[in-house]
C-alpha positions as CSV (number, residue, x, y, z in Angstrom):
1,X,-59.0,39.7,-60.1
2,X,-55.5,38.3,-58.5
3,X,-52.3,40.1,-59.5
4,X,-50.8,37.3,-58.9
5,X,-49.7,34.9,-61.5
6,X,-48.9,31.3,-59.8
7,X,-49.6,29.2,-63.1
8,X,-47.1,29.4,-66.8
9,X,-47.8,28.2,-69.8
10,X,-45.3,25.4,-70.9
11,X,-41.8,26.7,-71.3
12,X,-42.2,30.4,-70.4
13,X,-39.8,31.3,-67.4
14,X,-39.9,34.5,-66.0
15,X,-37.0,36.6,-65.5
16,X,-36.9,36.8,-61.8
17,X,-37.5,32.8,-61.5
18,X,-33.9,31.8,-61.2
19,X,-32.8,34.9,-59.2
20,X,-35.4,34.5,-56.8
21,X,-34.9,30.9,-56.2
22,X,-31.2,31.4,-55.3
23,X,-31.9,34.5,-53.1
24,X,-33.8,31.9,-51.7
25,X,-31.4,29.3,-50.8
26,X,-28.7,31.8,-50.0
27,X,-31.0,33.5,-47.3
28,X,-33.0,30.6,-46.1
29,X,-31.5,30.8,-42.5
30,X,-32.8,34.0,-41.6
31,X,-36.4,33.4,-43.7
32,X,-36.5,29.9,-41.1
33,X,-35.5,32.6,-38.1
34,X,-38.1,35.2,-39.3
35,X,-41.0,33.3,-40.6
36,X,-40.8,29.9,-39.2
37,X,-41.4,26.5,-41.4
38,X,-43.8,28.1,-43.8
39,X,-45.2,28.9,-47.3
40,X,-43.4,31.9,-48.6
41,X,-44.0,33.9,-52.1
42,X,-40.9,35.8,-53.3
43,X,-40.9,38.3,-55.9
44,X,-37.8,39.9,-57.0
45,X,-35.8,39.0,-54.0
46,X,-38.3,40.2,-51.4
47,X,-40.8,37.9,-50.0
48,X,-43.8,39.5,-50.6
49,X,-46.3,37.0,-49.0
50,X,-46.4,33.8,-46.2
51,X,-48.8,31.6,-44.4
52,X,-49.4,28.1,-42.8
53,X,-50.8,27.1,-46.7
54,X,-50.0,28.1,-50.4
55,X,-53.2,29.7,-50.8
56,X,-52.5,31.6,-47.1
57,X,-49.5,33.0,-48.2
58,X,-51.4,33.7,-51.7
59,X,-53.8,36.0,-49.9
60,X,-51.2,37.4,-47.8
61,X,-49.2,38.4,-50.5
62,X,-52.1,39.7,-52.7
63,X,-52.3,42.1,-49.6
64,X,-49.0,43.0,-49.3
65,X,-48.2,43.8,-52.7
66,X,-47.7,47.5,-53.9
67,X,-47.2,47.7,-57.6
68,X,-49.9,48.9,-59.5
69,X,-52.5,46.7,-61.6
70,X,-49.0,45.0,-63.4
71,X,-49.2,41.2,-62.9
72,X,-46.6,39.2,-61.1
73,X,-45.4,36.0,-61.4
74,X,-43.5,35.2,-57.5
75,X,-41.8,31.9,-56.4
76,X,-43.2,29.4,-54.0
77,X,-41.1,27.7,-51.6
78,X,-42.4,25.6,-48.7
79,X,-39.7,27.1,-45.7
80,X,-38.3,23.9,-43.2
81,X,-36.0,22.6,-41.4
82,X,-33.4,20.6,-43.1
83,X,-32.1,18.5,-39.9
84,X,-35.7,16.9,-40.3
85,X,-35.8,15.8,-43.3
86,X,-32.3,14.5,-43.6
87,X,-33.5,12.4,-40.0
88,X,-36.2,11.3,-42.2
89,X,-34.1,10.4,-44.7
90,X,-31.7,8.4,-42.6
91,X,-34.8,6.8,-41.0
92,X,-36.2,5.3,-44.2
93,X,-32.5,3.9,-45.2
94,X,-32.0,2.4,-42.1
95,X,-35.6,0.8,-42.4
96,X,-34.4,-0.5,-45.5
């Protein structure tokens, strides 16, 4: 059974949601320098999982976690590059 709780029910936000979103955006040069364009899982501002897929960095975090049989609700953010999708961007206007 996963510790892991990927999935809400309608309206319920956990409390680390916003928190670890931000921590998120405010670190995401050096999660690009350590982990590359990836799928990360972060719980509590620590990313606690990664892989090439969500359900790779799923597993990986399912391995990595240490609290005890307490469920966890992490974020998932897919980790890229901004230049490239800004060029894609500016290629789909210009083809406009």
């Amino acid at each position: 059974m996963s510790r892991i709780r990927m999935s809400l029910r309608y309206g319920e936000t956990p409390a680390n949601v916003f928190s670890d979103f931000a921590w998120i955006r405010q670190n995401e040069r050096e999660l690009l320098a350590k982990y590359g364009e990836c799928n990360i899982l972060v719980y509590q501002q620590q990313v606690i999982g990664f892989g090439n897929n969500y359900q790779e960095a799923v597993d990986n975090a399912e391995q990595n976690i240490t609290v005890g049989d307490e469920e966890i609700t992490p974020v998932h953010q897919w980790l890229r590059e901004r230049s490239q999708r800004i060029g894609m961007l500016r290629k789909i206007s210009a083809n406009q």
